[in-house]
C-alpha positions in Angstrom: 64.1 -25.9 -25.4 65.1 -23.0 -27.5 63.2 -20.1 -28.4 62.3 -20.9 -31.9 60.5 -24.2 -30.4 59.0 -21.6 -27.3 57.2 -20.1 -30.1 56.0 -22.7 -32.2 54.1 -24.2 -28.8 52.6 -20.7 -28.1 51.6 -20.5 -31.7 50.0 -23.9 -31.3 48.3 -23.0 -28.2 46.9 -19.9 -29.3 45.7 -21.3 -32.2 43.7 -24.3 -30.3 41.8 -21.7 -28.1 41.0 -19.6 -31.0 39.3 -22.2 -32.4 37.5 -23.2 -29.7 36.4 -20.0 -29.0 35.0 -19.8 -32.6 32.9 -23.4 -31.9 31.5 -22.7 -28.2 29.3 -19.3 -28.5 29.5 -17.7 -24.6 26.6 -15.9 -26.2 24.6 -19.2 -26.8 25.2 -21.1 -23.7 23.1 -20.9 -20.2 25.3 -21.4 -17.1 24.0 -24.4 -14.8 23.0 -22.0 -12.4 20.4 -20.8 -14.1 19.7 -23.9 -16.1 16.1 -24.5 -14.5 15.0 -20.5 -14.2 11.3 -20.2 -15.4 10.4 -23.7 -15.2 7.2 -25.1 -13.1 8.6 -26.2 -9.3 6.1 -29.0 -9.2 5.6 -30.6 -12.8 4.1 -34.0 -11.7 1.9 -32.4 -9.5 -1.6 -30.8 -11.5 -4.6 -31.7 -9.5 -5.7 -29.0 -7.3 -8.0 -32.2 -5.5 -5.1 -34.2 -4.8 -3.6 -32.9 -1.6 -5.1 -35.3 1.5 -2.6 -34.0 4.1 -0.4 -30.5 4.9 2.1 -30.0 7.4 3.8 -26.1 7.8 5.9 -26.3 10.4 7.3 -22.5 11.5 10.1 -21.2 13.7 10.4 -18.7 16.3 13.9 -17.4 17.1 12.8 -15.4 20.1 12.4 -18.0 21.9 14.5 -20.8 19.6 10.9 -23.2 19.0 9.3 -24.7 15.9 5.3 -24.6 15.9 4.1 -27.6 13.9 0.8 -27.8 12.5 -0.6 -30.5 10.4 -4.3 -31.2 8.3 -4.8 -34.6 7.2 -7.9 -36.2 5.4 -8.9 -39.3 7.8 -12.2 -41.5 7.1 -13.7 -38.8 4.5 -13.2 -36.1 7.4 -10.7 -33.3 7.8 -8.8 -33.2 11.4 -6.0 -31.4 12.6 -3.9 -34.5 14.0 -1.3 -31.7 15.3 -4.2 -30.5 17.5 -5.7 -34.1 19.1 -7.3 -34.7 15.6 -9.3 -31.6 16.5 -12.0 -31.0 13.2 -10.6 -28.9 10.3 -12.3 -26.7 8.0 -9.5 -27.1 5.6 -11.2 -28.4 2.3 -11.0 -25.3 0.6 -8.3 -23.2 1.9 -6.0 -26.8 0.9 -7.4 -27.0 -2.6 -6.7 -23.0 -3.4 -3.1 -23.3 -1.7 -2.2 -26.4 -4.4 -4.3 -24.5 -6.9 -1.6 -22.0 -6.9 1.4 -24.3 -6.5 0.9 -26.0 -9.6 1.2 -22.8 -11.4 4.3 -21.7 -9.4 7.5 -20.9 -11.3 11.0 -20.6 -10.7 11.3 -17.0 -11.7 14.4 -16.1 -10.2 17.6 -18.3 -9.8 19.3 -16.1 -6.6 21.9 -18.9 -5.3 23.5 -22.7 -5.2 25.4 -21.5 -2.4 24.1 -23.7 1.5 25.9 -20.3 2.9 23.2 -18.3 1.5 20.1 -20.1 3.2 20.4 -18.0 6.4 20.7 -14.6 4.5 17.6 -15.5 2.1 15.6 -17.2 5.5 15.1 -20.6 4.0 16.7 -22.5 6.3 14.8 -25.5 7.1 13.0 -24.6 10.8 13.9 -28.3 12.4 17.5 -28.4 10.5 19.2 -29.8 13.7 22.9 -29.2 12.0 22.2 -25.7 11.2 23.9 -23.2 14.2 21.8 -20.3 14.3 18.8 -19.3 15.1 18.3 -16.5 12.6 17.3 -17.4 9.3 15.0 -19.9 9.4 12.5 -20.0 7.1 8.5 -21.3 6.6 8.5 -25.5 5.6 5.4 -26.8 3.6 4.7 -30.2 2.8 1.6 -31.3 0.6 1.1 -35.5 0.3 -1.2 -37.4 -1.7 -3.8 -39.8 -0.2 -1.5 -42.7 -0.3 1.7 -40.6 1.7 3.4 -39.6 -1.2 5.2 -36.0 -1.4 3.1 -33.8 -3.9 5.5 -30.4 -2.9 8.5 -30.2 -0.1 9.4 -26.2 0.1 10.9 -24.0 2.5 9.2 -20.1 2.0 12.1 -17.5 3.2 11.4 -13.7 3.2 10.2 -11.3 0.8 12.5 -9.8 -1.9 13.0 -6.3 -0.8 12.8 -4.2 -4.4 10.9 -6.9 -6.2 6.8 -6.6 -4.5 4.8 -9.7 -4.6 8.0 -11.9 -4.4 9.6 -14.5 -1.6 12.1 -16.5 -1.3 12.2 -20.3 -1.8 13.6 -23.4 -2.2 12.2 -26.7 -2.6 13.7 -29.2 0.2 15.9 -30.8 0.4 17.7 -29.0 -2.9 20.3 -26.5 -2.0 19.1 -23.6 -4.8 17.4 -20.4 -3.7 14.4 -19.3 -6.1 12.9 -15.4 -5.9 9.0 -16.4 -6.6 6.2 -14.1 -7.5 3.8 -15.2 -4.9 1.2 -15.0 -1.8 1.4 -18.5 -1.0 1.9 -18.6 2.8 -0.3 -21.4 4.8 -0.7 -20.4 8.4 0.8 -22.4 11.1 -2.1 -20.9 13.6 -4.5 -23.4 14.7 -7.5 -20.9 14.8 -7.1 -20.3 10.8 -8.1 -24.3 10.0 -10.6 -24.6 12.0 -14.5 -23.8 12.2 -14.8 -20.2 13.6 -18.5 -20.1 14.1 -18.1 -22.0 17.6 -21.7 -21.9 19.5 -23.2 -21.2 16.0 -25.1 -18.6 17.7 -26.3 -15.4 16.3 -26.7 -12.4 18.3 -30.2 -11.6 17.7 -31.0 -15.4 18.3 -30.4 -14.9 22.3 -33.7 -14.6 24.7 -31.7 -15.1 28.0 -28.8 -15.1 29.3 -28.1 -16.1 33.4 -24.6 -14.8 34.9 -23.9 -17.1 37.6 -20.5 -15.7 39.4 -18.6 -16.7 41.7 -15.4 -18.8 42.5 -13.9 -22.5 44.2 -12.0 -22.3 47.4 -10.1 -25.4 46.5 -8.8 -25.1 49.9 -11.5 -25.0 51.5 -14.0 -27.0 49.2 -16.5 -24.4 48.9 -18.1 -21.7 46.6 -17.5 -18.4 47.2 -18.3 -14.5 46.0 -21.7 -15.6 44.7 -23.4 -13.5 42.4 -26.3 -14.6 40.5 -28.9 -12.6 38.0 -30.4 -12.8 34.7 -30.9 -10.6 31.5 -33.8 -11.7 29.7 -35.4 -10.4 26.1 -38.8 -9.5 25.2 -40.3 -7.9 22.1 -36.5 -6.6 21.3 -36.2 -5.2 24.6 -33.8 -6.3 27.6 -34.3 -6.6 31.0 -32.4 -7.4 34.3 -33.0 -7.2 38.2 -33.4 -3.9 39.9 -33.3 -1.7 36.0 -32.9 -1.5 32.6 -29.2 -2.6 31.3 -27.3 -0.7 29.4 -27.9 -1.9 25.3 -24.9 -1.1 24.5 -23.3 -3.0 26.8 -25.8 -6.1 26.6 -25.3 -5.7 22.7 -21.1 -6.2 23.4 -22.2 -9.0 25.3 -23.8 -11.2 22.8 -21.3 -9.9 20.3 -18.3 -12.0 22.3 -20.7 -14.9 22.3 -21.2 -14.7 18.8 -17.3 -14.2 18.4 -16.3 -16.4 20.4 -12.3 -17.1 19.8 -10.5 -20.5 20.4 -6.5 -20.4 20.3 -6.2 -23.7 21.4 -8.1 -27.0 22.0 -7.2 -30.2 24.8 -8.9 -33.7 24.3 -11.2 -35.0 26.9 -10.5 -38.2 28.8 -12.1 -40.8 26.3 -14.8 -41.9 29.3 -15.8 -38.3 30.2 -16.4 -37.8 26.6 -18.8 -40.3 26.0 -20.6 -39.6 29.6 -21.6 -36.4 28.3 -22.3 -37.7 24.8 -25.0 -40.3 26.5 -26.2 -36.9 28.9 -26.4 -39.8 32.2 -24.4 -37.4 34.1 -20.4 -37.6 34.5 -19.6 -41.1 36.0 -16.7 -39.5 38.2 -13.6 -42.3 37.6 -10.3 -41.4 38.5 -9.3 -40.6 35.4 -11.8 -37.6 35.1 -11.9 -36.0 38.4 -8.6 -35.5 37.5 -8.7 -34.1 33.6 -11.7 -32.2 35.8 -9.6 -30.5 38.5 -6.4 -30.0 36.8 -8.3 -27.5 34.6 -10.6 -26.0 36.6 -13.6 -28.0 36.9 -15.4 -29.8 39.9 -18.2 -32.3 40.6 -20.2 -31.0 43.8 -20.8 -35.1 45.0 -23.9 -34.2 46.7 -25.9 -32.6 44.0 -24.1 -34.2 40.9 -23.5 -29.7 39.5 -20.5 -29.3 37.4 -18.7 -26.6 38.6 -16.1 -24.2 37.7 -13.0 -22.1 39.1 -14.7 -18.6 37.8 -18.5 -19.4 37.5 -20.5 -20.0 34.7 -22.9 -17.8 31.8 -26.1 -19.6 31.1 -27.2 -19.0 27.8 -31.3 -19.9 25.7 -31.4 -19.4 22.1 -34.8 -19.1 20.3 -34.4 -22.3 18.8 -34.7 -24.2 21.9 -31.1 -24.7 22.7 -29.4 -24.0 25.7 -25.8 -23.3 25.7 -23.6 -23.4 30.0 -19.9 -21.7 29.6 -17.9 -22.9 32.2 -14.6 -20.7 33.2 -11.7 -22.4 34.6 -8.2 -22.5 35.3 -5.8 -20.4 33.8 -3.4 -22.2 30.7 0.0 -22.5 31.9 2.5 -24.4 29.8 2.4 -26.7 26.9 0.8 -26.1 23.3 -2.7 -24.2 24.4 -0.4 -21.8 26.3 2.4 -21.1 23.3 -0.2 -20.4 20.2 0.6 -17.0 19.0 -2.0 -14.4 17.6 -3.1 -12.6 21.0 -1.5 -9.7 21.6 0.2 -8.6 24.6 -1.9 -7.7 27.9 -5.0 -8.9 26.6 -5.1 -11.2 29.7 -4.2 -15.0 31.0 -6.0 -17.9 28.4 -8.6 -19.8 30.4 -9.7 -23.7 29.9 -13.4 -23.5 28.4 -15.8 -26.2 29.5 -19.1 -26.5 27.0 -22.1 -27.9 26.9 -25.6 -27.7 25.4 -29.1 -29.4 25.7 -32.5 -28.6 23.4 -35.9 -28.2 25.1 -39.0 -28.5 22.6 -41.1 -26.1 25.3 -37.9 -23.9 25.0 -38.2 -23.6 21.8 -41.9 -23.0 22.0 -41.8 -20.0 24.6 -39.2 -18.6 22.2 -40.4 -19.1 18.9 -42.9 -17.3 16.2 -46.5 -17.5 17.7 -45.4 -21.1 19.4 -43.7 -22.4 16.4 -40.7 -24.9 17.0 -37.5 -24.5 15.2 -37.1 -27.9 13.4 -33.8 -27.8 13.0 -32.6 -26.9 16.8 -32.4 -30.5 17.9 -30.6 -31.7 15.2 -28.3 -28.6 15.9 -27.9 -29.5 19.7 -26.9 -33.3 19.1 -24.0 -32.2 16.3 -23.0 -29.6 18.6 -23.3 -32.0 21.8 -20.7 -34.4 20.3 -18.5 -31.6 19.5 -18.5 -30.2 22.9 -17.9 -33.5 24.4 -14.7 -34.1 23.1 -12.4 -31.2 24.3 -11.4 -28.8 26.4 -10.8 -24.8 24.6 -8.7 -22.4 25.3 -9.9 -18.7 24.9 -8.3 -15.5 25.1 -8.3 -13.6 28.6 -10.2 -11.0 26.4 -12.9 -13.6 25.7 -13.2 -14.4 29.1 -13.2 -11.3 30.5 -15.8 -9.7 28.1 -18.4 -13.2 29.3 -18.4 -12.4 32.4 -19.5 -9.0 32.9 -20.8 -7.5 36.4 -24.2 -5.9 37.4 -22.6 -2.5 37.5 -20.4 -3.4 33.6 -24.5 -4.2 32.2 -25.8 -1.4 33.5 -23.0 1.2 32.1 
């Protein structure tokens, strides 16, 4: 080829890409990567009502373990079948978290790039292929009644110089989103649940009778006895041998009244419906053992229910009668793990409730003899609640219900 032709071909050339240079505007056209920016994540999904089910599942790379928590809808009622199927109060707190999905926006394209999901913390918390344990993000799933994914996202960490925005991408797509939002659903079992355990208010306690003392499991005996009462009259408190301190008597009905669970474990299904029926435990096999492994005995001879670390008696002026029974200390498994307590606060206890209504209870307690209509039916919801499970409560808890002579009187 000589060099006239050399020229002619360059000519050519040149000529081709000026032209196409003058057809496609760079000005005009949106690179794929940000061909989706702005748009709504979730465009099929625009009833706030339509969520029946959530799962977040979170990971902690201290100690390299995904916490899983999920709400479902079941028969018209709201369970936590994570938690034994454990009642949720999670109407509300699901509707407002899909209330603000269906508005969400893909403000920000940030990446296509899989090597980016561990700087940006959205890697998927059970992705098994994924090496390291940094960088893990937050995973969400809403379904419909009938199964069907509503929204699949993974929630990374917050953008650093932009407030008010996270990371995000929606699973199993490989894009990373920054998204103006708070959404964050909590994987703690205590934020689904209904806080208001004994449904108890302070001022509603006439008497409460600290029974302390402990099982020699060696032995088969009770030991360390200490028994007295505190009892309330016209606003004023009272307790063997003085006065108690109201401060301390006040603190006292205040850790009834806020009464923490971190963790619940189901009854055996026969001990549950022994106490429903209030015939007395029918001691099988199968519950001496839920019993003892946590805690809690069967004297034989009198039929008592008793407990590693005693027991605090509790009458409400609506007739109802609350027994807290302290046993074994939570070693292991899910009750143990559930974040949210801080350090030193103690060793988590099992919790063993029940309750009972006495009309004559509520008589002595009431107004001028009058009976709280509503304590019975408040006993028998509260009685089938109790039934069912075992709780878990913070060595805090525990500590602040069982107070000493000496502790009441300050």
């Amino acid at each position: 080829m000589n060099e006239l032709q050399k020229t002619v071909i360059f000519c050519l050339a040149a000529a081709v890409l000026a032209g196409a240079a003058m057809i496609v505007d760079p000005g005009s056209a949106t690179p794929a990567v940000f061909d989706d920016q702005g748009e709504i994540f979730f465009a099929d999904f625009t009833d706030p009502q339509a969520p029946k089910a959530i799962e977040v599942i979170d990971y902690d790379a201290e100690s390299a373990s995904a916490t899983t928590l999920k709400v479902e809808n079941v028969d018209n009622k709201w369970v936590l079948p994570s938690h034994g199927f454990y009642p949720a109060d999670a109407e509300d707190r699901l509707a407002n978290t899909a209330a603000a999905l269906i508005e969400l926006r893909k403000d920000i394209v940030i990446s296509d790039r899989v090597e980016d999901h561990e700087q940006f913390d959205v890697i998927d918390p059970l992705d098994e292929k994924a090496t390291s344990l940094t960088g893990r993000g937050k995973r969400v799933t809403l379904r419909d009644g009938e199964g069907a994914v509503l929204a699949d996202f993974v929630i990374g960490s917050k953008v650093e110089d932009k407030a008010g925005y996270r990371y995000m991408r929606v699973w199993p797509q490989r894009r990373i989103y920054a998204v103006k939002t708070d959404i964050d659903p909590s994987v703690e079992f205590t934020d689904w649940i209904e806080t208001d355990l004994l449904k108890l208010s302070p001022a509603d306690v006439r008497k409460v009778q600290i029974n302390s003392y402990s099982i020699n499991e060696r032995l088969g005996r009770v030991e360390n006895t200490d028994r007295f009462a505190l009892t309330k009259k016209d606003d004023e408190w009272s307790m063997p041998g003085g006065k108690p301190n109201k401060d301390n008597v006040d603190a006292l009905t205040k850790a009834l009244d806020e009464l923490k669970i971190v963790s619940v474990e189901e009854k055996p299904e026969g001990l549950s419906q022994d106490l429903k029926a209030e015939t007395g435990i029918q001691l099988t096999r199968e519950s001496f053992e839920s019993l003892r492994q946590r805690g809690f005995f069967i004297n034989t001879a009198t039929g008592q229910l008793l407990s590693n670390e005693g027991e605090i008696v509790v009458d409400a002026a609506n007739g109802l009668q609350y027994t807290l029974r302290f046993g074994e200390i939570v070693t292991g498994g899910p009750a143990a793990e559930q974040e949210g307590e801080e350090a030193g606060e103690g060793e988590r206890r099992y919790l063993f409730i029940t309750v009972n209504y006495s009309e004559e209870r509520a008589k002595q307690y009431g107004v001028d003899g009058k009976v709280d209509e509503k304590g019975k039916e408040l006993a028998e919801e509260l009685t089938n609640r109790f039934a069912d499970w075992y709780y878990v409560i913070p060595g805090k808890d525990f500590s602040s219900l069982r107070p000493s002579r000496r502790e009441l009187r300050g």
